[in-house]
C-alpha positions, 0 to 999 in steps of 0.5 A, spaced: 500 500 500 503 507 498 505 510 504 500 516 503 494 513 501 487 515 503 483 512 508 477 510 504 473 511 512 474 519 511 468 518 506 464 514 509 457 519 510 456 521 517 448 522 519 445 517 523 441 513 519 436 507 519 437 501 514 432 503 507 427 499 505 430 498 498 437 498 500 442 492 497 443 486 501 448 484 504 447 478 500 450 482 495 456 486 498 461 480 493 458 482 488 457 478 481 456 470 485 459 464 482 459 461 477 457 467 473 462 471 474 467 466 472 463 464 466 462 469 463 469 472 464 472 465 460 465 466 455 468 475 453 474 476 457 475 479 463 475 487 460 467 485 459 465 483 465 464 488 471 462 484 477 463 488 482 458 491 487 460 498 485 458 496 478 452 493 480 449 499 483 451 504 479 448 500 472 442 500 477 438 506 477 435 510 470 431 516 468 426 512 472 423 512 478 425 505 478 431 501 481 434 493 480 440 491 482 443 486 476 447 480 477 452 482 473 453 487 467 456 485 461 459 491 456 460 487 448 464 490 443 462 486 437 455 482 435 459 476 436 459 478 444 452 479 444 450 473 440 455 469 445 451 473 451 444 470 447 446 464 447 449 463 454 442 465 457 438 460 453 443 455 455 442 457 463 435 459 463 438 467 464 434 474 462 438 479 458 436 487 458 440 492 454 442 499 456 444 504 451 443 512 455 439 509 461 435 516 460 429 511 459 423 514 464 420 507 466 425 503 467 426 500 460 434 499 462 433 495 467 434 489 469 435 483 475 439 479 472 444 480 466 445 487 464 449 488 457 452 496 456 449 497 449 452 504 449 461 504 450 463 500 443 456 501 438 458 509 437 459 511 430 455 516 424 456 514 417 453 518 412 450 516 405 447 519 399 449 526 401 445 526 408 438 523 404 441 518 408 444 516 415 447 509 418 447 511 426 450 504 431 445 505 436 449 508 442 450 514 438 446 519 441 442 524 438 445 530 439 452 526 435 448 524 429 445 530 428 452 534 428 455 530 423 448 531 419 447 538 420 454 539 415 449 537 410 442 541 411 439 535 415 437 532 421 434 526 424 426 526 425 425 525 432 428 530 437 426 528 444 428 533 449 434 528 452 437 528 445 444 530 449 443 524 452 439 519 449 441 515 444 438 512 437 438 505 439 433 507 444 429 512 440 428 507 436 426 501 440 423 506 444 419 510 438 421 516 442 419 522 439 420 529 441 417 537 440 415 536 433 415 529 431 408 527 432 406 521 428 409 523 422 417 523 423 417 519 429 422 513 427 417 508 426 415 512 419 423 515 418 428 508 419 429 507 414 432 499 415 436 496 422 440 491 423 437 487 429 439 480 432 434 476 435 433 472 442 435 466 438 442 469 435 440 471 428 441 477 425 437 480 420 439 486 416 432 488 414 436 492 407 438 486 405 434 483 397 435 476 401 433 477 409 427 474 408 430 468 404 434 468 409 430 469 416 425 463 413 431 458 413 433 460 419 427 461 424 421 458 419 417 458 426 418 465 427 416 467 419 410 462 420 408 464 426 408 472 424 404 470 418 399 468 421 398 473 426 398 477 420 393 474 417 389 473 424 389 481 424 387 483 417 381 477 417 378 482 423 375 488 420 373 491 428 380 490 430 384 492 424 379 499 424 381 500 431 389 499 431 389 503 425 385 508 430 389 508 435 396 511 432 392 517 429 395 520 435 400 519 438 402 511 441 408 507 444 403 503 449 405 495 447 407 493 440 406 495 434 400 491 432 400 496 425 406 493 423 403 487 422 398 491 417 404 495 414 408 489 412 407 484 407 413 479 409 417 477 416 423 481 415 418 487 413 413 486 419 420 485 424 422 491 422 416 495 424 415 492 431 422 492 432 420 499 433 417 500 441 420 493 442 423 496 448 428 491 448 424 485 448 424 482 442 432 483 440 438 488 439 438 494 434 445 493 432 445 498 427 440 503 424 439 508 417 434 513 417 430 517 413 433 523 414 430 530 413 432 538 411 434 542 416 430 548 416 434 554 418 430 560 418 427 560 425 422 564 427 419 563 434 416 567 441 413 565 447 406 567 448 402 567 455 395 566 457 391 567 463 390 560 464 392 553 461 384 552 458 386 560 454 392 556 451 390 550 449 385 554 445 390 557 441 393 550 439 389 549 432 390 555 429 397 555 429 398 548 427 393 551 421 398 556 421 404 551 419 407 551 427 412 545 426 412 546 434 407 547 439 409 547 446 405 548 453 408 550 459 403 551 465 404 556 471 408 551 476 413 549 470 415 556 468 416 558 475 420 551 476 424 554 470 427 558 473 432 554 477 435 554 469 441 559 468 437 565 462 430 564 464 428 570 466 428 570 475 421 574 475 418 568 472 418 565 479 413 570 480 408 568 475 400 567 478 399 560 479 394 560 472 399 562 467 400 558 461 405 559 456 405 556 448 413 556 445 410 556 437 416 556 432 416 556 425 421 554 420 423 554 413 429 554 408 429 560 405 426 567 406 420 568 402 418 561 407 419 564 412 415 571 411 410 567 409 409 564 416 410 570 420 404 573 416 400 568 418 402 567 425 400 574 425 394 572 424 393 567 429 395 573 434 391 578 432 386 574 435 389 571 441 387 574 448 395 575 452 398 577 458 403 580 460 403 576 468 412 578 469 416 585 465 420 579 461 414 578 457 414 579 450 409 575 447 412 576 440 415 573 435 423 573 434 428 571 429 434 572 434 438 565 435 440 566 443 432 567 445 429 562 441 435 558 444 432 561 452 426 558 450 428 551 448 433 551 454 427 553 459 422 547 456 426 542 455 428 542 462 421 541 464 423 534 467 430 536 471 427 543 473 421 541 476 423 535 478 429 538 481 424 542 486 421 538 488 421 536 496 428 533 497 428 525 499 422 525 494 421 520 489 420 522 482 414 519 476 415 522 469 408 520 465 405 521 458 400 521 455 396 523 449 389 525 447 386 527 440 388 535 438 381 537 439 380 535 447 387 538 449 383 544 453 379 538 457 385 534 458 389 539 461 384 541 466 382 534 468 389 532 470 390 538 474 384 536 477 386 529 479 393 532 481 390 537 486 386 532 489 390 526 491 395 531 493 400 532 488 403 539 486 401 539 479 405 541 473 403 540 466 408 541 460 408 537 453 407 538 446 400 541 445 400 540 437 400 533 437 395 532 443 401 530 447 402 531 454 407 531 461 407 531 467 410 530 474 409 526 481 413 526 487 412 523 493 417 519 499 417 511 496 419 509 503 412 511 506 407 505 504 402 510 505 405 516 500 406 508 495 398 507 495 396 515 494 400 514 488 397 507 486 390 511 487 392 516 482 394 512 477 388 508 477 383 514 476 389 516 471 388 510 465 380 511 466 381 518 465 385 517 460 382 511 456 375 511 459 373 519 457 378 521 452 380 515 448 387 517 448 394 514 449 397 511 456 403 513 453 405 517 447 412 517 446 416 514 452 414 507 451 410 502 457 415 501 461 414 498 467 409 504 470 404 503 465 405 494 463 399 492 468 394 497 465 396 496 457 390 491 457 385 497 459 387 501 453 387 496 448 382 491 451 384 483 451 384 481 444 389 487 442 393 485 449 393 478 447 396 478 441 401 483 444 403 476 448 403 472 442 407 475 439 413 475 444 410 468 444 414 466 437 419 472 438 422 470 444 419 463 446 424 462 452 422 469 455 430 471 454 429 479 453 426 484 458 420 481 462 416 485 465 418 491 461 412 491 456 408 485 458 406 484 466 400 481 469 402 483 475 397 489 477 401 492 481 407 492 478 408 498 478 409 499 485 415 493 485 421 496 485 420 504 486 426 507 489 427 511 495 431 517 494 436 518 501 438 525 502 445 527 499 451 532 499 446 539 498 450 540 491 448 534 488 441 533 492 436 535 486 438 530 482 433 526 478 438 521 475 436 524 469 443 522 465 444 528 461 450 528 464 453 522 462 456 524 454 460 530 457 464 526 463 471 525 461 471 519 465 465 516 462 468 510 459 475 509 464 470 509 471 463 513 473 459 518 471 457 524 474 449 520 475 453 513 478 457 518 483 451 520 486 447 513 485 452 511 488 453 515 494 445 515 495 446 507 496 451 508 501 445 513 505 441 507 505 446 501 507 446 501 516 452 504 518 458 499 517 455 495 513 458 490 507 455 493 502 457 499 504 464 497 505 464 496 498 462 502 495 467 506 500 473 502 497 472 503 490 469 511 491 476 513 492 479 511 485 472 510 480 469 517 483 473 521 486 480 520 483 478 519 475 473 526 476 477 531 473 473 536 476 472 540 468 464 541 471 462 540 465 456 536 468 454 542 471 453 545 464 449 539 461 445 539 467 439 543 467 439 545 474 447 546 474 449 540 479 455 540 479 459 533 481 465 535 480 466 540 486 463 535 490 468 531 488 474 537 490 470 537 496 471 529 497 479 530 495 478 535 502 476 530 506 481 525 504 486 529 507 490 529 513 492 536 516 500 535 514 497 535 507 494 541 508 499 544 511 504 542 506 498 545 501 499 551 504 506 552 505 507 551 497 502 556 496 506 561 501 512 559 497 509 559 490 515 564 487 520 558 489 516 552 488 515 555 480 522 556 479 524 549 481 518 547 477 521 550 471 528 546 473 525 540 474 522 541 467 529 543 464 532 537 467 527 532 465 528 534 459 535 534 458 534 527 461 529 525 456 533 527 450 538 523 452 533 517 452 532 517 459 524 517 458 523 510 460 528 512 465 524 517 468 516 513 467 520 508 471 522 513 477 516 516 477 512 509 476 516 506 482 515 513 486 507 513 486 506 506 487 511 508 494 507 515 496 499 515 492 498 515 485 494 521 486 500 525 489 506 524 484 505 525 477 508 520 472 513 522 467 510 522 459 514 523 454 510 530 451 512 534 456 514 540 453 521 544 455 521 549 460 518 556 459 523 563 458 526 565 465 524 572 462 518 575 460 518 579 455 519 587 456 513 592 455 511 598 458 506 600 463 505 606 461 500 607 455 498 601 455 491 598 454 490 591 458 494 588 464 497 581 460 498 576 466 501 570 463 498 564 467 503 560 471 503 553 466 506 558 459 512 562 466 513 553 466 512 550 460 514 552 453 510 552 447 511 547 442 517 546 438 518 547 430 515 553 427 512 560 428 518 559 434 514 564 437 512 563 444 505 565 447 508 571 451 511 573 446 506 573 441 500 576 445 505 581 446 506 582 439 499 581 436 497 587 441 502 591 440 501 590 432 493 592 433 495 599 437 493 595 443 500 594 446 499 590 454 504 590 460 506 585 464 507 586 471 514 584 473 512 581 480 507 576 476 512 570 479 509 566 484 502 568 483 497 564 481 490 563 478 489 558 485 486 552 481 492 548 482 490 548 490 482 548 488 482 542 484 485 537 489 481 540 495 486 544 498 483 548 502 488 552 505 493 553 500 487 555 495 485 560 500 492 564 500 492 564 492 486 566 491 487 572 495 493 573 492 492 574 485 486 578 487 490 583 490 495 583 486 490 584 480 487 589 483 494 593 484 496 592 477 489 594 474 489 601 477 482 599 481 480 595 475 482 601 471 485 596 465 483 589 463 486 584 465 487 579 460 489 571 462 493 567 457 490 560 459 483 560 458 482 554 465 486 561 469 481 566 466 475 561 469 479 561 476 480 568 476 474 570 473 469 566 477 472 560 482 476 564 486 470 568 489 468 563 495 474 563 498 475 572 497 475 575 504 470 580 503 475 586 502 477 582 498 470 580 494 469 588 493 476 588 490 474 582 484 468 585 483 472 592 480 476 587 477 474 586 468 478 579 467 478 577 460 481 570 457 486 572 452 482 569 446 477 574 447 482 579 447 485 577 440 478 575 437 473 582 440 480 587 441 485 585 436 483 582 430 479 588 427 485 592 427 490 587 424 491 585 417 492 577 415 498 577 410 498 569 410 494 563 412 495 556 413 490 551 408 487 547 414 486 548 423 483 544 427 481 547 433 480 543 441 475 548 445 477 546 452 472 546 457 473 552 461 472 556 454 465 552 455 464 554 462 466 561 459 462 561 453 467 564 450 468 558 444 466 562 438 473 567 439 477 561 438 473 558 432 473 566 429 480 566 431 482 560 427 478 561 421 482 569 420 487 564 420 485 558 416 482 557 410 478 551 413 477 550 420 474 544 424 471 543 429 471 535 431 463 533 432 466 528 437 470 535 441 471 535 448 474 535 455 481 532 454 481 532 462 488 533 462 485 538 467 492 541 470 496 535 472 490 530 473 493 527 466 500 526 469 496 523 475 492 518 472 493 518 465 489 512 463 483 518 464 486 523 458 486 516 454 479 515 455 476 522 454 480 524 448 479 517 444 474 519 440 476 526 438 483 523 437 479 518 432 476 523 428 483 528 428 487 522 426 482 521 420 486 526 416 491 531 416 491 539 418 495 544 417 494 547 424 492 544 431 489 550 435 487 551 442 487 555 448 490 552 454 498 548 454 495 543 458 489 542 454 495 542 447 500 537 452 494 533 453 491 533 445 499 532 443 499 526 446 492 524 444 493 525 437 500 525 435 500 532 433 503 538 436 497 542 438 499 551 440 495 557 442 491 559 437 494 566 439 501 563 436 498 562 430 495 568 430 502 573 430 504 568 424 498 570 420 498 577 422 506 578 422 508 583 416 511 580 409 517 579 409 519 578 417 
């Protein structure tokens, strides 16, 4: 054991406690039981099989309200893997549920037995015939798909609200829609073929001439069995009217019975029912979609009405206007909305009958698009408005960054809402659909049915298709709680079937919640054939029981989860997942959503327990070690949780106080730990170049596994030399900003080979050049931005630094006279923002005078449109680090590139290298996993230029890719540099 290394105990929750009543047993505290463990480590290799009781939990919860815990979970790489896992659990009499995003809201990515991660190796996007055409793998999420597509003018048909997150697997498996899918670009009507693997093994390509010749070769039952039903469905005229009626509106409860009246053959019936199969009659390996054009011209507004009756009113008219989307919002989700940063904050005044109707029209070019405005003009001459707040606009705008407002806030409908509700509540997300034409009276009966079992209402959904949401909240642990919201549900599916014939669900798919009452929207002969159905599909009940279809009339009550109170800053969370595809470690250890899954379990395990035992012993490394602290969970997540700082604040509580004491003394003495820095550096290098890199990985290897690996960083042959021992020379007197080289370019020197220049020098330069020279401060040594403490939780040091820079910035800005201007854009974001909680309040006072602006936005806003490009590279590929995200300040790097580069990149698969100052010298493995992808898709072709904004950032893209990344200011002097120089 290294000499330093933490005590796990030091994280254990320290609030007395009583045992949940859905806690994990001590049965499973050794995880994944024999012989399954060992079996299906010698069937996939070790690599595939995650065991552990960690992995167990953490692969246990989803969007939903729901939470089992798997026997074992299985990550397959190849269809090979997954035909092995099939064949395995018919062999043992096993159950098998596929995991994709784990957004599903009904428990869908769920299971009891073998849970196989269809997500981490089924990523990719091909595009075909110009962009008419997609081929998505189904762990590709929406937002990907859709990034890569809009180089081409198109997009995909469904656009759920967790698109971020969700991925088109489980879009299609759960026919999710979206704001403007409705019933005619959702997948079942714009896939244009997948590939699957059925329970028995067979994999079908449905695009293939041959797939059916071949599919009644292999599995005659099947086809025989599927052709029967056909003909048993289309022999009944009742019943053939009926299906056909029931997806007129929206429909995802059971399976699609249309499919049987849509396809003449086996291949082309599967192709339809795999559609809404929920992972119950086999595994979409690979999708291709229909895709269509994307609309650019946007014109949208957010109207407010009196009351949600007013608003649903207004539906029709703008669906006969052309709307593409009509989205409702109720009072109580508006005044929620305003827990997400830009919502206007006098929304949480609004009356409580207020509604609101997001309307958008889109069209490709101007005449379409003055076209729709008139006619939404006419829509709203006719409208009776409020105007319930002085944010309220009720018009019609074309600006991006409002349209951009509005979506944020309705999409953040489920997180919002649900993040407000009372903390240790348990969270159900349902909806539903009834015909256009009933909205008002819907609306108004489900408020009334909230209202009187007791539950906060709060109603949003998309109004033009008849499809609505809403939310319930109350404490899984009280039986009583349990049975109130067993009441609801029963009068709810009356409600819904009985007085509106509508849809038990409209586009999340059946799920757990809503199985036991399918029968009651279709009626027994509809239900049978549902069971029939999986019946000749999946004969041995391999995949997903009891996730469509469940006779339990109580299902739904069966393992709803408690939701244990947590650390404040990651209490609201809904497990919602959207986190999840910004998280550096996602694929090396956990998510920001299994950190505090995980914590959550060890606040339901008895203090001391074995299960909790377990989860202590791996948090240290899986959770708190590999964050790399970049929160960009907290941009992803619609009400800003921010897991990264919780886990800064875990690193705190790992230390003992010689750490932080030692912390505090380095912050102290930082002028004299910066030269050593910079010597270290020289030596290293000098030895390296001698080919001692295997000397020095080796030293420091021995020397981590000696102290803790979270101390010492290991040697990495990228390192770049050390930076100039002096700055150069400038001029306090006549100068427009303060330049304040960050601590990591006073270190580490840029990159070697040409322009030669180094980023002192050339923002220097650049400055001057444009009539804006900048003066560096000769007492810049020892300071810092304070993020080397914050990051690793040194409280102590982080303070001192803090304070310091602060002072020392407002002295050198004359009171905040001048700009400061930070040439590392994580040091801009420390500056700027993360210092302030620590600032003592004299010191607050003086941050508040302070104007910190990143260098980048410096060169892009101030310098760039008084410089002259005299020569520019053919190609750049640009890294936007993460602190530029949090900044928001990405497209000054893009504009700064583009001066300089005839074409410019921007990878789809971009983000944070979580080199994250020194983290990639402390777990390198994390920077490998976080920037594979991006690398990937660099590596695809060569570039003229790599660009970036932060040294680490670049040491960190270099070693990913092989290419030597620079500041974009660098390449900047070289552009702007006169002819002949």
């Amino acid at each position: 054991m290294p000499l330093l290394e933490p005590d796990p105990e030091t994280l254990r929750p320290g609030t007395a406690r009583a045992p949940a009543p859905d806690r994990v047993t001590d049965g499973s505290a050794a995880g994944t039981p024999e012989p399954l463990r060992s079996e299906l480590t010698a069937l996939l290799g070790p690599d595939k099989v995650l065991w552990k009781i960690s992995d167990l939990v953490r692969y246990a919860s989803d969007a939903s309200p729901y939470r089992f815990l798997p026997r074992v979970v299985l990550v397959p790489e190849d269809l090979d893997d997954v035909s092995a896992i099939l064949s395995y659990a018919h062999g043992k009499g096993r159950e098998v549920v596929f995991r994709a995003a784990g957004t599903s809201l009904n428990g869908q990515a769920q299971g009891e037995d073998i849970l196989v991660d269809v997500r981490r190796h089924w990523t990719g996007v091909e595009v075909l015939d110009d962009g008419a055409r997609a081929r998505i793998r189904p762990g590709t999420t929406v937002l990907r798909a859709n990034a890569t597509l809009a180089r081409y003018g198109r997009l995909l048909g469904p656009d759920p609200a967790s698109a971020i997150a969700c991925t088109v697997g489980g879009v299609v498996a759960n026919n999710a829609s979206g704001m403007t899918a409705g019933t005619t670009r959702n997948s079942y009507r714009t896939l244009a073929s997948l590939t699957f693997v059925l329970p028995s093994g067979t994999v079908v390509d449905t695009a293939d001439p041959a797939a059916d010749e071949e599919l009644a070769h292999a599995e005659p039952q099947l086809c025989a069995g599927l052709l029967a039903l056909k003909a048993e469905i289309e022999a009944d005229e009742e019943l053939t009217a009926r299906i056909r009626a029931k997806y007129a509106i929206k429909n995802t409860n059971g399976y699609r019975l249309d499919a049987f009246l849509d396809g003449a053959t086996p291949v082309q019936i599967l192709r339809g029912l795999m559609v809404g199969s929920e992972g119950t009659f086999g595994f979409i390996s690979e999708t291709v979609f229909d895709t269509l054009p994307l609309d650019r011209r946007i014109t949208s507004a957010l109207l407010f009405f009196p009351s949600l009756t007013a608003a649903a009113a207004a539906v029709p008219r703008f669906n006969e206007a052309g709307a593409i989307a009509v989205e409702l919002m109720d009072g109580n989700t508006l005044r929620a909305s305003v827990s997400v940063k830009g919502v206007p904050a006098d929304w949480a005044a609004l009356p409580r009958a207020t509604a609101a109707l997001l309307v958008e029209f889109r069209a490709p070019d101007e005449a379409g698009q003055e076209a729709f405005e008139e006619a939404a003009a006419e829509v709203m001459r006719g409208l009776d408005l409020v105007v319930p707040a002085a944010s309220v606009t009720n018009a019609f705008t074309r600006d991006a960054g409002t349209i951009a407002g509005y979506w944020k806030a309705r999409k953040a409908f489920v997180t919002a809402v649900g993040g407000s509700r009372p903390s240790g509540t348990t969270l159900i997300t349902e909806d539903f659909a009834v015909p256009p034409d009933r909205l008002a009276d819907a609306c108004e009966a489900l408020l009334e049915l909230q209202s009187r079992h007791g539950f906060d209402a709060a109603v949003a959904g998309h109004a033009a298709h008849g499809n609505l949401h809403f939310l319930l909240a109350f404490d899984a642990a009280r039986p009583d709680d349990v049975e109130r919201y067993d009441a609801f549900m029963q009068e709810f599916c009356a409600l819904v079937v009985d007085r509106f014939d509508g849809s038990l669900k409209a586009e999340h798919a059946t799920g757990r919640n809503i199985a036991p009452f399918l029968e009651r929207e279709w009626g027994p002969r509809a239900t049978e054939l549902m069971w029939r159905t999986k019946q000749v599909i999946d004969p041995e009940g391999v995949l997903a029981p009891r996730i469509v279809l469940d006779r339990d009339p109580r299902a739904h009550l069966r393992g709803l989860k408690t939701i244990p109170k947590v650390e404040a800053v990651a209490d609201p969370c809904i497990e919602c997942g959207f986190c999840e595809p910004t998280c550096p470690s996602e694929d090396l250890t956990t998510t920001p959503r299994q950190r505090i899954v995980l914590r959550r379990e060890m606040m339901r395990q008895a203090d001391g327990s074995p299960v909790e035992a377990g989860l202590l012993d791996a948090y240290g490394y899986d959770a708190v070690d590999t964050c790399a602290g970049d929160s960009t969970c907290k941009l992803a997540c619609p009400v800003g949780i921010d897991t990264g700082a919780m886990m800064k604040r875990f690193r705190h509580l790992r230390h003992t106080p010689r750490e932080e004491r030692i912390a505090a003394l380095t912050a102290k003495n930082f002028r004299v730990v910066e030269a050593s820095a910079r010597l270290a550096v020289a030596a290293g290098n000098a030895i390296g170049e001698r080919g001692g890199d295997r000397l020095l990985e080796s030293v420091t290897r021995l020397a981590r596994r000696a102290v803790r690996p979270d101390l010492v960083p290991e040697w990495l042959p990228q390192l770049p030399g050390r930076a100039a021992r002096e700055l150069p020379r400038t001029a306090r007197a006549g100068a427009s900003a303060v330049y304040y080289p960050a601590c990591v370019n006073r270190i580490f020197a840029g990159p070697e080979g040409p322009p030669g220049t180094s980023l002192a020098e050339a923002l220097v330069a650049v400055s001057e050049r444009a009539g804006k020279p900048v003066w560096i401060p000769e007492d810049v040594a020892g300071t810092c931005c304070a993020t080397i403490w914050r990051s690793k939780g040194y409280d102590a040091g982080n303070r001192i630094m803090a304070n310091r820079i602060v002072e020392a910035a407002w002295g050198w800005t004359a009171g905040g006279a001048l700009p400061l201007v930070v040439d590392a854009s994580s040091c801009t974001l420390g500056i700027a923002e993360e210092v302030v909680p620590y600032l003592t309040e004299d010191n607050r006072a003086l941050h508040r005078e302070l104007t910190v602006v990143d260098s980048l936005v410096w060169a892009a806003d101030e310098l760039l449109p008084e410089l002259t490009v005299s020569r520019r590279t053919g190609s750049a590929v640009v890294h936007p680090t993460c602190s530029m995200e949090h900044l928001g300040d990405t497209e000054q790097l893009r504009v700064l590139a583009e001066a300089c580069a005839d074409e410019v990149t921007v990878p789809d698969d971009v983000g944070c290298c979580a080199f994250a100052g020194d983290r990639g010298m402390l777990h390198k493995e994390l920077t490998d996993t976080a920037t594979a992808k991006e690398a990937a898709e660099v590596n695809s072709r060569t570039y003229d230029a790599y660009l970036s904004a932060n040294r680490m950032c670049e040491i960190g893209m270099e070693r990913a890719t092989g290419h030597p990344y620079r500041s974009a200011l660098i390449e900047l002097e070289r552009a702007t540099r006169p002819p002949g120089r």
